[in-house]
Structure formats: structure tokens, C-alpha cells
C-alpha positions in Angstrom: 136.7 23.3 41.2 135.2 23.7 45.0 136.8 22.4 48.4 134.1 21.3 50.7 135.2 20.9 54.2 133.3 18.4 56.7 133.0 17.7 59.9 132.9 14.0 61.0 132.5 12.0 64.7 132.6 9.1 65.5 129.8 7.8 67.9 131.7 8.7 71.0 132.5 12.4 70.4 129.1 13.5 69.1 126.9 15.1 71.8 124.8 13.3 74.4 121.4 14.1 73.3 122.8 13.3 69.6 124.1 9.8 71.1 120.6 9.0 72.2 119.1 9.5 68.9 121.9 7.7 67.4 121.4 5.2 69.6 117.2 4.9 69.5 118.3 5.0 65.2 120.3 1.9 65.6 118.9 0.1 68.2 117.5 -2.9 66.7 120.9 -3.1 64.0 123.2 -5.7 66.0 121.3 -8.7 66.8 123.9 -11.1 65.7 121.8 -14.0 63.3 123.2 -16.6 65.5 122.6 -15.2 68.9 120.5 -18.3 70.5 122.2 -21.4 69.0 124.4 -21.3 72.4 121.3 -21.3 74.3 119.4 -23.9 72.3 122.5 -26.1 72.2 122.9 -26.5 75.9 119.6 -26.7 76.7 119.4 -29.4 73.9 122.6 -31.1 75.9 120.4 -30.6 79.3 117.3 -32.0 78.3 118.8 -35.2 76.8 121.0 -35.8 80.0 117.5 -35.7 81.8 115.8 -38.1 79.6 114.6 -36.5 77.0 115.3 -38.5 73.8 116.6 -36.6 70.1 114.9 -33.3 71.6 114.1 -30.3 68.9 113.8 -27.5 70.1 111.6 -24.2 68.9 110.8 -20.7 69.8 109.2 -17.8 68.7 110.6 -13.9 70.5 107.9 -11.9 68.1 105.7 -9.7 70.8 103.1 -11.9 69.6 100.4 -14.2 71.5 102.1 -17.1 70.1 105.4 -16.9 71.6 107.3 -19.0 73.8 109.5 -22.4 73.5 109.0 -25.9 73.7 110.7 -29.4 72.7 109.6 -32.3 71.2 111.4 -35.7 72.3 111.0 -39.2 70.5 111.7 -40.7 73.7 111.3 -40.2 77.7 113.4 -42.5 79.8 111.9 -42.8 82.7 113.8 -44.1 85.3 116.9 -41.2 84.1 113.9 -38.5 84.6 112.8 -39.6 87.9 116.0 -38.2 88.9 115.3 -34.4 87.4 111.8 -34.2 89.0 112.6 -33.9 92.7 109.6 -31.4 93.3 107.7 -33.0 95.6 104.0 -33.1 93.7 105.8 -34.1 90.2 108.3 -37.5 91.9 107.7 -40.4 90.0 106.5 -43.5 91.7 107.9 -47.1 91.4 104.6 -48.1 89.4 104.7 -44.9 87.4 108.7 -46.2 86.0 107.1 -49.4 85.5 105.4 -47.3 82.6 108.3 -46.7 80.9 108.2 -49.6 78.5 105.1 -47.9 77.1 107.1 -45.7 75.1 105.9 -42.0 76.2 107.3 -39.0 73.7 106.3 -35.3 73.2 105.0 -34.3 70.0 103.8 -31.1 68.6 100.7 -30.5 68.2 100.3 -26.8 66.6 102.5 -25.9 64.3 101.8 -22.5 64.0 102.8 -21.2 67.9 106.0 -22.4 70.0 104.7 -22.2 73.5 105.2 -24.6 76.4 101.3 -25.3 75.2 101.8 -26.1 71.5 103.4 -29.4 72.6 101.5 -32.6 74.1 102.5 -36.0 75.7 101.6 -39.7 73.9 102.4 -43.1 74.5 103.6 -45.7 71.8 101.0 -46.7 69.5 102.1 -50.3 70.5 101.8 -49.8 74.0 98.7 -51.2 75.5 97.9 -50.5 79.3 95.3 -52.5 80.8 92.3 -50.8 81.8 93.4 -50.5 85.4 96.0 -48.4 84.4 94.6 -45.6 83.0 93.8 -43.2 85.5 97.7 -43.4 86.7 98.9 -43.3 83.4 96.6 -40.1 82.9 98.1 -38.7 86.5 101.9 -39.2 85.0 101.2 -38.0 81.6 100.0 -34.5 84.1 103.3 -34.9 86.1 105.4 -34.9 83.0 103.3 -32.5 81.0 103.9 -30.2 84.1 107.5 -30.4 84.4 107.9 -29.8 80.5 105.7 -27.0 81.1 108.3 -25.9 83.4 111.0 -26.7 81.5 109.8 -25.2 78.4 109.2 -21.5 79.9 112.8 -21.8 82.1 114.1 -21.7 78.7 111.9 -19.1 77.1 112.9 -17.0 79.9 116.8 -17.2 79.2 116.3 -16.7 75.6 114.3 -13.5 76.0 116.9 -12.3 78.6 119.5 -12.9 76.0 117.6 -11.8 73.2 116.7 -8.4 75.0 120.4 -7.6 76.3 121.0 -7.1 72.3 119.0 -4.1 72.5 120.6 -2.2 75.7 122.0 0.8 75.2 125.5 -0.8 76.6 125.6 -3.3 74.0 124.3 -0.8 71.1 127.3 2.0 72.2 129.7 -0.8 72.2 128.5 -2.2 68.5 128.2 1.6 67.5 132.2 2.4 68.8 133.4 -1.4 67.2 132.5 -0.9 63.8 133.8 2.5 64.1 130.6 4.4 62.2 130.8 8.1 61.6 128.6 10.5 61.5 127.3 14.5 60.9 127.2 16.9 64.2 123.5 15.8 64.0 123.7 12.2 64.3 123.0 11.1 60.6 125.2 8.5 59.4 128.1 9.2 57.5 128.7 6.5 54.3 131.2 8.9 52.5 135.0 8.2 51.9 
């Protein structure tokens, strides 16, 4: 019979240019599978206190060309949006509310990307505006298209931002030192015991 001795450390004791290797090993090892639905749940809660009616929301964080958020909405109230659109180019006229019986919603329109552009703006299919209409109808359907726009990459942005802080060396150390892994003088992990 043999007696082997090792020597084990935990993340914290092993040397600094050992923790960087460590830490470039396990970088991408602690995004938590639920790490947006706080995001998508208040923004969800947002949008519908704006106006935005039964709002479904997607995203893609890939690196690819294709990524990006958006909503859909069944409905768009109006009168409760004007309220949300206080930039100065995008405020909503008393004729432009008189629309909102027209029953304007956002519906998806490529199913394959989730950008603020795979989304588009329609009216009922019962609505019918006179032909006089039109070209304001067309200039509102801009405004709103433009604030979802806006909307839509605001909330891109603080997904990213959250989705990227799971990646930072701080939060990586802190992952390694919670779950307590061990490991050889030279950084591979230890899965002995």
C-alpha cells in the first residue's frame, strides 16, 4: 500500500497569476439561468403602466447581428401613453388621441432577430380612417414606432449591463470563493474527496 500526499487551495490562497488563469478557466461558469427575468418583469410592469397592452417581451445577448430586445403589445392606449412621450418631437396631439379607437398594437414581424427593428406598428383590421387621415395617422405610427424604438434599446442596454457584470472578475472570485472549489498549486480543478 502507498500514501500519497496532496496539496490543495482553495481559490483564494493559490497564487495571483494562477488566480487569473483560474479565473479566465471559469469565466463564463456562473451565469445564473434566471439572471434577466427581474429585468424583463419590471420592464414588462413599466411598459403596461405606459400603455402598452399584454406586452411580451424578447431578446437575444449572442454577439450576433441579430441581437437586441423588443415588445409586442395587443393594445396601445393612447391617451395613458401621451403621458410617457413628453419629448418634444414625439407629444401626441388631441387629433392624434382621437386615433385611439383605431386599435393600434405592435406585432412582430421577423421571427428570427429580437431587435428594436424586428417589431412593427398596425392598426385594427376593423379600423377604417377616412382618407384624410392618413398622412397623420402615418406621422403617429412614426412617433410611436420611435419611442418603441427607444424604449426597446433602453432595455437592451440594462440587460447587457446585467448580463455582462456576470462575467467580471469581482463576481467570478466571489462565485469561485462561494462554492468553495479547490484546486492543484497550478490552478487545475480539484474533484477528488
Amino acid at each position: 500500500m502507498r500514501i500519497q500526499t496532496i496539496e490543495i487551495y482553495s481559490f483564494e490562497e493559490l497564487e495571483e497569476a494562477i488566480q487569473k488563469k483560474v479565473l479566465a478557466s471559469f469565466r463564463y461558469n456562473f451565469l445564473p439561468s434566471n439572471w434577466a427575468t427581474a429585468i424583463v418583469g419590471s420592464w414588462k410592469s413599466r411598459l403596461e403602466a405606459m400603455g402598452f397592452q399584454q406586452v411580451q417581451i424578447r431578446f437575444s445577448i449572442s454577439s450576433s447581428q441579430g441581437d437586441g430586445a423588443s415588445f409586442t403589445a395587443t393594445g396601445i392606449d393612447l391617451p395613458l401613453l401621451k403621458d410617457h412621450m413628453q419629448e418634444e418631437h414625439l407629444r401626441l396631439s388631441e387629433k392624434e388621441l382621437s386615433w385611439d379607437g383605431y386599435g393600434f398594437f405592435i406585432k412582430r414581424i421577423n421571427h428570427r432577430y429580437f431587435h428594436e427593428k424586428s417589431v412593427t406598428i398596425e392598426m385594427s383590421e376593423h379600423a377604417q380612417p377616412l382618407p384624410e387621415e392618413e398622412k397623420g395617422i402615418a406621422l403617429l405610427t412614426d412617433k410611436l414606432f420611435t419611442k418603441i424604438h427607444n424604449l426597446a434599446i433602453q432595455l437592451y442596454t440594462e440587460l447587457f449591463q446585467a448580463y455582462s457584470s456576470y462575467f467580471e472578475d469581482a463576481y467570478v472570485c466571489s462565485e469561485l470563493v462561494r462554492t468553495k472549489m479547490e484546486f492543484y498549486k497550478n490552478g487545475i480543478l480539484y474533484i477528488g474527496r
